[in-house]
TORLUM-489524 format. One record per residue (C-alpha): residue number from 1; residue in three letters; y, x, z. Coordinates in nm, 4 decimals, padded with zeros to 6 digits, always signed. Each point is the difference from the previous one (the first is absolute). Example, Ala and Ser with C-alpha at 12.3 -4.5 7.8 and 13.67 -1.06 7.14 Angstrom:
// residues 2
R     i    aa      north       east         up
R     1   ala   -00.4500   +01.2300   +00.7800
R     2   ser   +00.3440   +00.1370   -00.0660
This chain:
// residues 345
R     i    aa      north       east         up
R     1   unk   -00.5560   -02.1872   -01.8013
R     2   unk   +00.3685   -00.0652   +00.0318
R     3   unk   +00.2325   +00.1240   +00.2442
R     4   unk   +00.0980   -00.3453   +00.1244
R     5   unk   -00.2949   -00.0752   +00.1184
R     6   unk   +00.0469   -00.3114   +00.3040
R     7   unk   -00.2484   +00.1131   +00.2106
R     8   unk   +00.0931   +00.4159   +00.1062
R     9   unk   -00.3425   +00.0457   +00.1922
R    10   unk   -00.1763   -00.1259   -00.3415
R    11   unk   +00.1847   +00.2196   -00.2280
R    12   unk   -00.0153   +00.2825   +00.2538
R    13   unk   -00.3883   -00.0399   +00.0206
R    14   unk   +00.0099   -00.0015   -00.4172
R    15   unk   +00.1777   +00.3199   -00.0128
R    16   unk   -00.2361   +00.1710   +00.2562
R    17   unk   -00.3412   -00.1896   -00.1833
R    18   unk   +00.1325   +00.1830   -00.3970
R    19   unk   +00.0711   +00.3312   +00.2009
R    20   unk   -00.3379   +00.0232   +00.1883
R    21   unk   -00.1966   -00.0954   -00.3702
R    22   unk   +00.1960   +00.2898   -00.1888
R    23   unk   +00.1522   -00.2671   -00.2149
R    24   unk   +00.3011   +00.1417   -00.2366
R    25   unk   +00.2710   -00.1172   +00.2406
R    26   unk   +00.2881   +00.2104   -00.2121
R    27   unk   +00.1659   -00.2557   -00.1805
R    28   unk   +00.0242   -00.2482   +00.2820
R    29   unk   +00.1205   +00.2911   +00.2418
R    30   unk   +00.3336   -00.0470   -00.0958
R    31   unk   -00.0137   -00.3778   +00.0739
R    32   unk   -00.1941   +00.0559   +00.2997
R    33   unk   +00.2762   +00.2434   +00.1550
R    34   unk   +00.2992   -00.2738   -00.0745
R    35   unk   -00.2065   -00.2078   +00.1996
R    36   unk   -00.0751   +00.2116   +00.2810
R    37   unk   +00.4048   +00.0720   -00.0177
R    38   unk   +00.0947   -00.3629   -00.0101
R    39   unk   -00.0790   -00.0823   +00.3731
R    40   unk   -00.0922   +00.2471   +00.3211
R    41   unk   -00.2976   -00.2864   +00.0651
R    42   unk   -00.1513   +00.0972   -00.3345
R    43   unk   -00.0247   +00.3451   +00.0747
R    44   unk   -00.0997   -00.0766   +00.3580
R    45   unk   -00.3030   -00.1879   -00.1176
R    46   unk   -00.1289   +00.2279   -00.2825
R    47   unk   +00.0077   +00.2840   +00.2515
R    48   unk   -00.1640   -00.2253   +00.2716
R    49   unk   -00.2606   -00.1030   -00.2127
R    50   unk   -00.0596   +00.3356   -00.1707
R    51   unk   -00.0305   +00.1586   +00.3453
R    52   unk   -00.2420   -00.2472   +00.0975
R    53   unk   -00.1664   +00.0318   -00.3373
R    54   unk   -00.0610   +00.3868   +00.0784
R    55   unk   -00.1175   -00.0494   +00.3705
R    56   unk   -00.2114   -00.2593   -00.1017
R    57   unk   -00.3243   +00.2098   -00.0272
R    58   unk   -00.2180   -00.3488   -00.0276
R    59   unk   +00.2591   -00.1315   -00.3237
R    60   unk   -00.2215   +00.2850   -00.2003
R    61   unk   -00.2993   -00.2115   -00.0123
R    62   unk   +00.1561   -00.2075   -00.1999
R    63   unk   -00.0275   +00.2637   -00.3020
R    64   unk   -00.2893   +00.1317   -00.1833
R    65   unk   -00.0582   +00.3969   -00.0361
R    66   unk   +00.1775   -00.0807   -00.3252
R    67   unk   +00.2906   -00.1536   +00.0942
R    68   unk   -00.0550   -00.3716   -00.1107
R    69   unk   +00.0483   -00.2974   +00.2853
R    70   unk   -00.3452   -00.0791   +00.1593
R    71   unk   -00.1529   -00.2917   -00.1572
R    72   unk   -00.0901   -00.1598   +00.3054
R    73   unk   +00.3462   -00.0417   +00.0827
R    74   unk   +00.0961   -00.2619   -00.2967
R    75   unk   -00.3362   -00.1412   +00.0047
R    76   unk   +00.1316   -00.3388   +00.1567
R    77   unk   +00.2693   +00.0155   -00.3416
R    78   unk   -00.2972   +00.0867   -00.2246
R    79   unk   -00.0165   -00.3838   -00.1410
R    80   unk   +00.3695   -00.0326   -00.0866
R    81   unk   +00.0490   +00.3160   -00.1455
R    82   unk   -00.0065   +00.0533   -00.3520
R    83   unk   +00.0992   +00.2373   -00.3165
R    84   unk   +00.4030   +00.0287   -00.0839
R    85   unk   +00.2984   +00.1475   +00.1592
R    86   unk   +00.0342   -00.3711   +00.2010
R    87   unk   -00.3422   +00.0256   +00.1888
R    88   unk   +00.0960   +00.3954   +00.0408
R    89   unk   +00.2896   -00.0790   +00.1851
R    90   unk   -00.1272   -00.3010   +00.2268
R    91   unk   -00.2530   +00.3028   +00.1107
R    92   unk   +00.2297   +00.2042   +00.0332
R    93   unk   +00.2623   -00.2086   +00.2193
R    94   unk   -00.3192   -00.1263   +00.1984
R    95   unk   -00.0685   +00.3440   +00.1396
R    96   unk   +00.3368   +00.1501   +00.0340
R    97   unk   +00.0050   -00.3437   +00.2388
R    98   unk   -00.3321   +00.1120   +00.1728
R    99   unk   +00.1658   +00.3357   +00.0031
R   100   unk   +00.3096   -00.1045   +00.2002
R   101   unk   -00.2135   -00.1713   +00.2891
R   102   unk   -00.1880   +00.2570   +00.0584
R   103   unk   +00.2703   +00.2502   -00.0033
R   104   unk   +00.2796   -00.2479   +00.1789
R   105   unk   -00.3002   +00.0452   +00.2669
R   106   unk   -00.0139   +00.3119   -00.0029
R   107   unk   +00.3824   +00.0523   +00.0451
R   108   unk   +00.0155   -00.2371   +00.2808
R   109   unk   -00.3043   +00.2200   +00.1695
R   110   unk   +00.2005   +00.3027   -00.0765
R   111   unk   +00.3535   -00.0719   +00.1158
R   112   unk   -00.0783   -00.2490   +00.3038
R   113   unk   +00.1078   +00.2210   +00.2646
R   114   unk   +00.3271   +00.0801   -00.1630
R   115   unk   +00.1782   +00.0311   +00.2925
R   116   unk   -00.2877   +00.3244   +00.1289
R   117   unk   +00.1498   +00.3575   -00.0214
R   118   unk   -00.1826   +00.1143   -00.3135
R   119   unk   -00.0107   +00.4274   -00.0592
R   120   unk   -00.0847   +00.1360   -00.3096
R   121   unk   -00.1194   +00.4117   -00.0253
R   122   unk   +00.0000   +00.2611   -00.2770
R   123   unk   -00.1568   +00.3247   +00.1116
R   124   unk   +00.1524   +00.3566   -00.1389
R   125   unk   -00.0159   -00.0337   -00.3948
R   126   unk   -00.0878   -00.3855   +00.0180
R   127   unk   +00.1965   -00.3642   -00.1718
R   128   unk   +00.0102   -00.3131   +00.0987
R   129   unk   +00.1309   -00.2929   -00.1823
R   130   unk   -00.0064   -00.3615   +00.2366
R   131   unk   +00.1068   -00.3044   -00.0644
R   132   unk   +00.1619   -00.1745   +00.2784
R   133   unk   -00.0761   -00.3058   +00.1064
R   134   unk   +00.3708   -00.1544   -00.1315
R   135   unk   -00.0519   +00.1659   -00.3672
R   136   unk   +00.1628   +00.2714   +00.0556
R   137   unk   -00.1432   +00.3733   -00.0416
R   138   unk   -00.0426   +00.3233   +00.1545
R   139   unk   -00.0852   +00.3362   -00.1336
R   140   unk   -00.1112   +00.2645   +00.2450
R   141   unk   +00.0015   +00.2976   -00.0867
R   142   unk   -00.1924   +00.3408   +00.1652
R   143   unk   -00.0660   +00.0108   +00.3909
R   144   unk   +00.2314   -00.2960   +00.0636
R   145   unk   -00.0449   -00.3226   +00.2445
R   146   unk   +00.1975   -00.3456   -00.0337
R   147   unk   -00.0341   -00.2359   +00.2787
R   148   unk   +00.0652   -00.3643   -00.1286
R   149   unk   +00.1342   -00.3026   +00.1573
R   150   unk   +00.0772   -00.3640   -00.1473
R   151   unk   +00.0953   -00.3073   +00.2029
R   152   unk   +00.1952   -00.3091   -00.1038
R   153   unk   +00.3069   +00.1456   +00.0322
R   154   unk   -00.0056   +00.3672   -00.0829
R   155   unk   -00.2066   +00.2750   -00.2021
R   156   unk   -00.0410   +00.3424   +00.1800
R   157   unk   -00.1415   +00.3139   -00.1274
R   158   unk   +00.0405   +00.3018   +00.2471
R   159   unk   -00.0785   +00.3469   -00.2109
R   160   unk   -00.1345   +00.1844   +00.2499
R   161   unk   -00.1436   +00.2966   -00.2570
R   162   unk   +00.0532   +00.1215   -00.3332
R   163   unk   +00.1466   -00.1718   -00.3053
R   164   unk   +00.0053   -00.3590   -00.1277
R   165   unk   +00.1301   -00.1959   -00.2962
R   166   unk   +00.1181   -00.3545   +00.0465
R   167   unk   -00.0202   -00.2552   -00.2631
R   168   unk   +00.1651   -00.2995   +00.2116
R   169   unk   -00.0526   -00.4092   -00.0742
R   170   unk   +00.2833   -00.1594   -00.0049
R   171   unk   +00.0147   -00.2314   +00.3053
R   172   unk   +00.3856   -00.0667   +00.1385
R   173   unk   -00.1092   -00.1198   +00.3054
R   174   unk   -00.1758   +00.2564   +00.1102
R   175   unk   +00.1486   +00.3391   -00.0702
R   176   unk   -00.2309   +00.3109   -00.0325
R   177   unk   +00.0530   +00.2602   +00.2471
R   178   unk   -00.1757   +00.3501   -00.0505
R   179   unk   +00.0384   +00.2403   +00.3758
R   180   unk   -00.0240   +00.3403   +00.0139
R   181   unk   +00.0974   +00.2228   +00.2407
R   182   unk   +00.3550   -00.0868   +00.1078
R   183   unk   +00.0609   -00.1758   -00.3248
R   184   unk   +00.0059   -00.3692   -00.1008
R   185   unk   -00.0350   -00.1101   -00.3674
R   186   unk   +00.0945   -00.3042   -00.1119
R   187   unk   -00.0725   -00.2034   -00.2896
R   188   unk   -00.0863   -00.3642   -00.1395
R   189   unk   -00.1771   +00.1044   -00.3629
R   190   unk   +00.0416   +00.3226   -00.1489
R   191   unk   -00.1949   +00.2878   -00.0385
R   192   unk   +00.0223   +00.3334   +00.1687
R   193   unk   -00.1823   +00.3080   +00.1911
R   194   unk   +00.0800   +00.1105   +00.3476
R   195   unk   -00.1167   +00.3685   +00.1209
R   196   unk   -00.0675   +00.1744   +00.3687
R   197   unk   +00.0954   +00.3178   +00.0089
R   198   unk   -00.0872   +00.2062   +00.3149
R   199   unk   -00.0211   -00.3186   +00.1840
R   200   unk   +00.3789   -00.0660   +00.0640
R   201   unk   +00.1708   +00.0133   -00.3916
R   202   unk   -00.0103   -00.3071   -00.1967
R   203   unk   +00.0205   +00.0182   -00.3817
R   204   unk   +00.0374   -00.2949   -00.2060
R   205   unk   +00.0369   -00.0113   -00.3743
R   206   unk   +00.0443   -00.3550   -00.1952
R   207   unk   -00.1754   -00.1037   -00.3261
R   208   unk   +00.1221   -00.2879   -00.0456
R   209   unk   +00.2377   -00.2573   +00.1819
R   210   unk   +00.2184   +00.0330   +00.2877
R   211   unk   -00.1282   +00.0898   +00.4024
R   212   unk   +00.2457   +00.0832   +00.3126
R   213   unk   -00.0839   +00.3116   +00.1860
R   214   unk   +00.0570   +00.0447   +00.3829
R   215   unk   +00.0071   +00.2091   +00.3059
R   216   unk   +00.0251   +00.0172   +00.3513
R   217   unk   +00.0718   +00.3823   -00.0331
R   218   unk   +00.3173   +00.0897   +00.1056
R   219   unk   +00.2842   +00.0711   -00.2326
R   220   unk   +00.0606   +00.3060   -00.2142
R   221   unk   +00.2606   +00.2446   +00.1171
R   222   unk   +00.1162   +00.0487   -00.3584
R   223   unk   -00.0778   -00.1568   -00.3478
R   224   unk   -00.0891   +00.2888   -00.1921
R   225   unk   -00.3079   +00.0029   -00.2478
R   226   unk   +00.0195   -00.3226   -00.1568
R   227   unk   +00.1895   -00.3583   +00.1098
R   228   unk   -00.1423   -00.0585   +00.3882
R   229   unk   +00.1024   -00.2560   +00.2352
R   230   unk   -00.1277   -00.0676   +00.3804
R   231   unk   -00.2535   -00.2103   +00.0868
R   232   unk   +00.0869   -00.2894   -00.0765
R   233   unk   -00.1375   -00.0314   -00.3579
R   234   unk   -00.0070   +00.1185   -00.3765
R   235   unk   -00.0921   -00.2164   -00.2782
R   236   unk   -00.1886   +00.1664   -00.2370
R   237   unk   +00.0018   -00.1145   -00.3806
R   238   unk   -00.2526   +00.0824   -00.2805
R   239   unk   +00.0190   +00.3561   -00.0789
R   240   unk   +00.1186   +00.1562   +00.3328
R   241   unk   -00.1891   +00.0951   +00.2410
R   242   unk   +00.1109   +00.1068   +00.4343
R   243   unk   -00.1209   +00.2601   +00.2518
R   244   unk   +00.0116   -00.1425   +00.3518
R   245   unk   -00.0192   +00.3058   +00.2208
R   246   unk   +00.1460   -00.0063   +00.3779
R   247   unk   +00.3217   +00.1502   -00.1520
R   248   unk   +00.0358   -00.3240   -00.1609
R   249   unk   -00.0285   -00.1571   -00.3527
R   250   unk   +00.0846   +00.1519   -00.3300
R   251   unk   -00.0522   -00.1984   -00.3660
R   252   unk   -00.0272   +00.1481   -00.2999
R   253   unk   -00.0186   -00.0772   -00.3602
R   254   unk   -00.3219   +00.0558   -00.2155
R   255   unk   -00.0062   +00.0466   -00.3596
R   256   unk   -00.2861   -00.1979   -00.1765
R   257   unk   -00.2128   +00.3015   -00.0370
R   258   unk   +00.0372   +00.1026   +00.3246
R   259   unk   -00.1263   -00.3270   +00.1247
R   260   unk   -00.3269   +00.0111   -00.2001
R   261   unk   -00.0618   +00.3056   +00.1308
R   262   unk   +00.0456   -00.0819   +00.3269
R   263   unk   -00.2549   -00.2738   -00.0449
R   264   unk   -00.2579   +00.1712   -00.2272
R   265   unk   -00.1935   -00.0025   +00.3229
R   266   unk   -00.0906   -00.3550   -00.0855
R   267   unk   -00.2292   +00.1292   -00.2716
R   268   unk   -00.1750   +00.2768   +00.1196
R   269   unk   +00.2183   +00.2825   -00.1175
R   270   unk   +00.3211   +00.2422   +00.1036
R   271   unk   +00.2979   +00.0908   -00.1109
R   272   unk   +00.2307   +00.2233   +00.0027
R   273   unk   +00.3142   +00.1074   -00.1950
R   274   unk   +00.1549   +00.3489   +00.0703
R   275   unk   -00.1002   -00.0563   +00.4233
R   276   unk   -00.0935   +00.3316   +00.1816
R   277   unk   -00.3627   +00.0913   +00.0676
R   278   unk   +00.0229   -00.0368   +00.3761
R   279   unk   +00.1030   -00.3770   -00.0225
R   280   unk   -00.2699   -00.0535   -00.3139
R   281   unk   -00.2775   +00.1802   +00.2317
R   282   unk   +00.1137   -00.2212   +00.2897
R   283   unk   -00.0501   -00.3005   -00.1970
R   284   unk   -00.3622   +00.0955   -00.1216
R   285   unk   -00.0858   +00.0752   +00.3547
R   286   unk   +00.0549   -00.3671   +00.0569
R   287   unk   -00.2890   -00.0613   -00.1875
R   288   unk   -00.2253   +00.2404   +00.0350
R   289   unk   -00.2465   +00.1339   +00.2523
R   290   unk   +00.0169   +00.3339   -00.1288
R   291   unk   +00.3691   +00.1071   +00.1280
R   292   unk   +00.2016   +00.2423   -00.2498
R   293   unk   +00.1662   +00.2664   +00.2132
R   294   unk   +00.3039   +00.2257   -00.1587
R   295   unk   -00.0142   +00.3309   +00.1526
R   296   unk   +00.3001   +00.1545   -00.1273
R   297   unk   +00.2934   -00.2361   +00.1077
R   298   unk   +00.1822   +00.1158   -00.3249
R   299   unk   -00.2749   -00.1813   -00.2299
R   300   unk   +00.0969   -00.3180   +00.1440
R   301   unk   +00.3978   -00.0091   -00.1789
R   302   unk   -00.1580   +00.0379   -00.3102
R   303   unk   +00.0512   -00.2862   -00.2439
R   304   unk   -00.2905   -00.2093   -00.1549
R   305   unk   -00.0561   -00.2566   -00.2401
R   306   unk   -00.3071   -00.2553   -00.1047
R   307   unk   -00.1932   -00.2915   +00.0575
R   308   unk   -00.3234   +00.0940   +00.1952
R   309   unk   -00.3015   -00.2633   +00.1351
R   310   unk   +00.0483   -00.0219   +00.3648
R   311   unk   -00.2984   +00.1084   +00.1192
R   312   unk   -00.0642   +00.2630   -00.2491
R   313   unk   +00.0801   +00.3463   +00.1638
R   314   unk   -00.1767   +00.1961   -00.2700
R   315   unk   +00.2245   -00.1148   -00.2560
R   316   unk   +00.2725   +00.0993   +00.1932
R   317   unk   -00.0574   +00.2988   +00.0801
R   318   unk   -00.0463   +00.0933   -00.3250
R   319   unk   +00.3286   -00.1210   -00.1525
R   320   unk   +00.1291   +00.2231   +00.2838
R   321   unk   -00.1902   +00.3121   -00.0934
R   322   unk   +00.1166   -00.0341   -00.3596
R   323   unk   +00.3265   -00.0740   +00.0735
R   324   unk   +00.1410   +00.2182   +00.3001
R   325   unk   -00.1390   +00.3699   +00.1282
R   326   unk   -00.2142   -00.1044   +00.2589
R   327   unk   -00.3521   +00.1397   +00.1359
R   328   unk   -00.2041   -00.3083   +00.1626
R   329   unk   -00.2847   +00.0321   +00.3042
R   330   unk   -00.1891   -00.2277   +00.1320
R   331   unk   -00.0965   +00.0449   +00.3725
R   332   unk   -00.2252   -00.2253   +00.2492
R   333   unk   +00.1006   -00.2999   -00.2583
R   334   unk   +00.3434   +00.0676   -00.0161
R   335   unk   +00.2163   +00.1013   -00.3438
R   336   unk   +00.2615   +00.3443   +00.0557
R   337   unk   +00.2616   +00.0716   -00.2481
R   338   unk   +00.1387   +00.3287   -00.0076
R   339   unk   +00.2225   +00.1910   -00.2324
R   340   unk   -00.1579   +00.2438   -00.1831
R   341   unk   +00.3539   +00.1801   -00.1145
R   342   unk   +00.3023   -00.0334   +00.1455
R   343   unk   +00.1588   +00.0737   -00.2842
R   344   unk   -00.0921   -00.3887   -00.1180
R   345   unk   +00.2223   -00.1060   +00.2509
């Protein structure tokens, strides 16, 4: 397959067709992802398509238990196929064709009512990943809810839980807006993540690309704690990342580490780098049923350091028992910490 492929729904469908049959897709990758770079309709379509692909609980009947294509579906080619690469490939092209119908059907059955308020929920520990109905994606992450809105004119996403990442398609005619709280973010294609806090504090950290930040809280008294303006905007660059709070807005810069920590989330996992146990507990309580409670307010200034799984409180605790002086309890489902000498401190 080459990456100039004429037809972006055929090469699309190719792509997704070697993926699903475990072919050895590693040296093409590299030409696959130039393609996908080359034009926001290429990416569009593979991620319409392989959305569809995935939804498509019917598509599996096309494979056998082991893998191979169903007979029955190139039994209509059977008398112009034959042995060599040239017969191999008019098979080939011939389903990735009967591929795209069915899928461009699928796509058209999944994304008619476009212009619908669509939510998307992730319970307490829970991801998401969704694949909007323009191309572009969103990554939920624990006990969060996006409410989603395209028309002709505009795309709307209103955060009204949690955490989400935003992988935008390009479209300059209809700018992406992401609302939350008293916040506006604005953007055409970039990517970025935008976090509730408390139900009134906005954070917003960018990946990649440019967005504009706004506010309709009123202006700051001072500027203290980082550049802040009023609320009229901020434009936010790769790297930086703003707390919109009723105080106003503040931006800050983020070194690269920093940033992949910040969106280790996106994997599974935590991580922290010298932050104090009562914000690192905090954070685990996010995704966890079982709530971690510090019963010595001292134990929460002390400093910790690690990568952890998300949802795996054992783990943690146990770093923190090795690390710091700490007795733990568990009581009616919930985790105490307490020191066990003061002296620690």
């Amino acid at each position: 397959m080459k990456p100039d492929c004429k037809n972006i729904e055929e090469y699309a469908a190719q792509w997704i067709l070697r993926c699903d049959r475990g072919e050895d897709i590693l040296e093409a990758r590299a030409d696959f992802e130039a393609w996908l770079a080359a034009d926001a309709r290429h990416r569009a379509a593979f991620l319409r398509l392989e959305s569809a692909w995935q939804r498509s609980e019917g598509l599996k009947a096309w494979r056998q238990h082991d893998g191979a294509v169903d007979a029955r579906v190139l039994a209509w080619r059977k008398a112009t196929v034959r042995t060599g690469s040239r017969a191999m490939r008019r098979v080939s092209f011939a389903l990735a064709a009967a591929l795209v119908l069915v899928l461009l059907g699928a796509t058209s059955w999944l994304f008619t009512d476009s212009t619908r308020t669509h939510r998307y929920v992730t319970d307490t520990g829970g991801y998401q990943r969704v694949v909007l109905a323009d191309g572009s994606l969103v990554q939920l992450n624990t006990d969060s809810r996006v409410a989603v809105q395209f028309s002709a004119d505009r795309r709307e996403v209103r955060l009204e839980r949690g955490e989400a990442y935003f992988d935008i398609a390009r479209d300059p005619n209809r700018p992406f807006e992401v609302l939350a709280a008293d916040a506006v973010v604005r953007a055409i294609g970039t990517a970025f993540s935008v976090r509730l806090h408390n139900g009134e504090q906005v954070e917003v950290l960018v990946k990649d690309g440019q967005v504009a930040l706004s506010s309709s809280s009123p202006p700051p008294a001072g500027r203290g704690g980082g550049r802040s303006e009023g609320p009229s905007s901020l434009s936010l660059s790769a790297g930086e990342s703003a707390l919109s709070k009723p105080t106003g807005l503040a931006i800050n810069k983020l070194p690269e580490p920093e940033l992949k920590r910040r969106l280790a989330w996106q994997t599974g996992q935590l991580a922290f780098q010298g932050d104090t146990l009562a914000f690192v507990i905090a954070e685990f309580n996010r995704y966890n049923r079982r709530q971690i409670r510090i019963a010595d307010p001292a134990l929460g200034q002390l400093e910790v350091a690690g990568n952890f799984k998300a949802t795996d409180l054992d783990s943690l605790i146990a770093a923190i028992r090795r690390a710091l002086d700490v007795r733990v309890e568990e009581r009616q489902g919930e985790i105490y910490l307490f020191v066990r000498s003061r002296s620690a401190l």
